[in-house]
N, C-alpha and C positions, 0 to 999 in steps of 0.2 A: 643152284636153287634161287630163283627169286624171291625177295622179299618186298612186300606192300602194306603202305601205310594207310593210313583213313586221316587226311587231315582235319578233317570238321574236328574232329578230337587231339583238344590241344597238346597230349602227351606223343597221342602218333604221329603226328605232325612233327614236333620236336623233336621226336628218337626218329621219324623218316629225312629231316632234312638234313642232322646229323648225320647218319647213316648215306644217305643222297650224295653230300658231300664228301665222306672218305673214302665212297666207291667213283666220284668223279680224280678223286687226288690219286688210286690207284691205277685210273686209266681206265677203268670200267664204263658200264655207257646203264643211264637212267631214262626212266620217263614220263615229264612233270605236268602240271597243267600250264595251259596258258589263257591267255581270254581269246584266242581264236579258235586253234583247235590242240591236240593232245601233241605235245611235241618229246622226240628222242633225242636226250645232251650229252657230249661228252667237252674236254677239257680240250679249249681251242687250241692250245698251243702242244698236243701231244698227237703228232702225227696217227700212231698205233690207234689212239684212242678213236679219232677220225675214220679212221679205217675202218675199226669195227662199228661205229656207228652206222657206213656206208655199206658193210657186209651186212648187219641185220637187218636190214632195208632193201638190201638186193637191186641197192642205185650205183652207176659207176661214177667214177670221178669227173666224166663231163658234165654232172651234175652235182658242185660243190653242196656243199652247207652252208646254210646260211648263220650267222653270230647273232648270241640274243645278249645283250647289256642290261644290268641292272639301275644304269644312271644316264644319263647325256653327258655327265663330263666325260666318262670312260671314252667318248669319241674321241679326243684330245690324243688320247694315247694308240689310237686305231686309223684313224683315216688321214686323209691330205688332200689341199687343194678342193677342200669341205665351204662351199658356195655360202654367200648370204640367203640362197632360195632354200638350200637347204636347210639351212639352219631354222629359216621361217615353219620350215614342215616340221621338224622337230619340236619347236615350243607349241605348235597348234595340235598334234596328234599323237606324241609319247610324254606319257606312254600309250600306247593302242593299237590298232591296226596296220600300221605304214612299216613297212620295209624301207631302207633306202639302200640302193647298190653305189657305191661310193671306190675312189681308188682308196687303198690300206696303205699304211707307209712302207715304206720297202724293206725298212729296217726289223719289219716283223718277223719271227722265227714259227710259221707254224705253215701247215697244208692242210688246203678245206678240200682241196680238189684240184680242177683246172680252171681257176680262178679271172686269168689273163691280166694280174693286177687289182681286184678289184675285191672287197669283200661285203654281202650283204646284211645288214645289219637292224636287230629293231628293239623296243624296248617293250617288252608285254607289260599288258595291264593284269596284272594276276599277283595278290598278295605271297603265296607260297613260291613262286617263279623268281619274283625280285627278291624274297629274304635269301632263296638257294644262291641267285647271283651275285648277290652282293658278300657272298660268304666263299665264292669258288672263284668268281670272276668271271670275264667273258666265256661261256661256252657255247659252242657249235652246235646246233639246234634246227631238226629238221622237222616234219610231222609224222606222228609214231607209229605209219602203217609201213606196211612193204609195197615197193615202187608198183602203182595201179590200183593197191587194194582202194578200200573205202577211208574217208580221212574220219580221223577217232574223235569224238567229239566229247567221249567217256574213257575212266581207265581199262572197263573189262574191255571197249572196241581194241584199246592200243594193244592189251594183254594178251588177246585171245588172235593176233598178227603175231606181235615180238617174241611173247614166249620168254623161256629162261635166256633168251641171249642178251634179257636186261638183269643189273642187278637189283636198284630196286624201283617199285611202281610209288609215287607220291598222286593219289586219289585226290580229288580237288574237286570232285563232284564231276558234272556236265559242265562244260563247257559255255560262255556266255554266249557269245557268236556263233560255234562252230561253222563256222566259215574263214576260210586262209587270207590272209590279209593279203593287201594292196602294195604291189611294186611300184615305184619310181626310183628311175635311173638317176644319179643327180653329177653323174659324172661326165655332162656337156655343160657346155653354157647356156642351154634350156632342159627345164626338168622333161622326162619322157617315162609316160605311163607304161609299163610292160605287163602290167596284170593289175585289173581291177576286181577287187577281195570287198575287206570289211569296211573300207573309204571309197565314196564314189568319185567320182571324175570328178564331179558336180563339186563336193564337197571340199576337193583336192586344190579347186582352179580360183575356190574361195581366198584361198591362198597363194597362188602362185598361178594367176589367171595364163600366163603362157605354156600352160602344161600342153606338151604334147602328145599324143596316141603314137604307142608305141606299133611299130608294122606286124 
């Protein structure tokens, strides 16, 4: 049976994040807000938990997950061979909208999917998102529909997809954006657009004028 919280109300909030986080410690999978769209977390580094992330979604593994962080140092301990251009994207856009797909160090123990080396990674701008990850750590973080549905911009959209195969829902209102954020690849020696989301090109090149469109 699922349980959901109201977080505008600071007790449900606090017994949902609470609760959030010892169903992410037992491997169970949740479904938080973000400032893009409604996203489903489980604990990066617990294969199982990945798993059933990717089964209540009804996405296969050539479609990893992507990792959401609560800090920019936590990079530090996640990526390699992490660019000055990236680093630029980072202080200009997280926390916010920007993904970035980056090589993971090798050394890492966990399966998002079929990765081919690499993992994508972003920092939301969502108060209840960063207090959850900074209390669980990096977790694996997809958007809370089943593969195709409509993407949740609210918790009943993510609820009335997932179902009891989450344990619990953190309500965080509508969404700011509802819209999926912005890819860039940053694992060349020029940054490469692969989906433009809640950052434009425009916006992007402000920064890293050699951005290029991805094919």
């Amino acid at each position: 049976m699922s349980r959901r919280y109201d977080c505008a109300d600071a007790g449900d909030r606090a017994t949902g994040l609470r609760e959030a986080a010892s169903a992410i410690r037992r491997g169970e999978i949740v479904v938080l807000p973000t400032d893009t769209l409604y996203g489903v977390g489980a604990d990066a580094f617990s294969p199982e938990a990945v798993a059933a992330l990717l089964a209540a979604k009804g996405r296969g593994r050539n479609m990893p997950s992507p990792v959401l962080v609560g800090s920019p140092t936590t990079l530090h301990g996640l990526v390699t061979d992490f660019s000055e251009q990236a680093w630029e994207l980072v202080d200009a856009f997280w926390p916010g909208g920007l993904t970035l797909v980056a090589k993971h160090q090798p050394s890492l123990r966990w399966d998002l999917g079929e990765t081919r080396g690499t993992v994508a990674v972003r920092m939301p701008l969502h108060p209840v998102a960063i207090e959850l990850l900074n209390t669980t750590g990096p977790l694996a973080v997809s958007s809370a529909n089943r593969t195709g549905g409509p993407s949740p911009a609210t918790c009943d959209e993510a609820q009335e997809q997932l179902g009891d195969a989450i344990s619990v829902y953190l309500d965080g209102g509508r969404a700011d954006h509802a819209t999926a954020s912005s890819i860039v690849d940053v694992t060349g020696k020029v940054p490469v657009l692969l989906r433009a989301g809640a950052i434009s090109a425009e916006q992007l090149r402000e920064v890293v004028p050699d951005l290029e469109a991805g094919s």
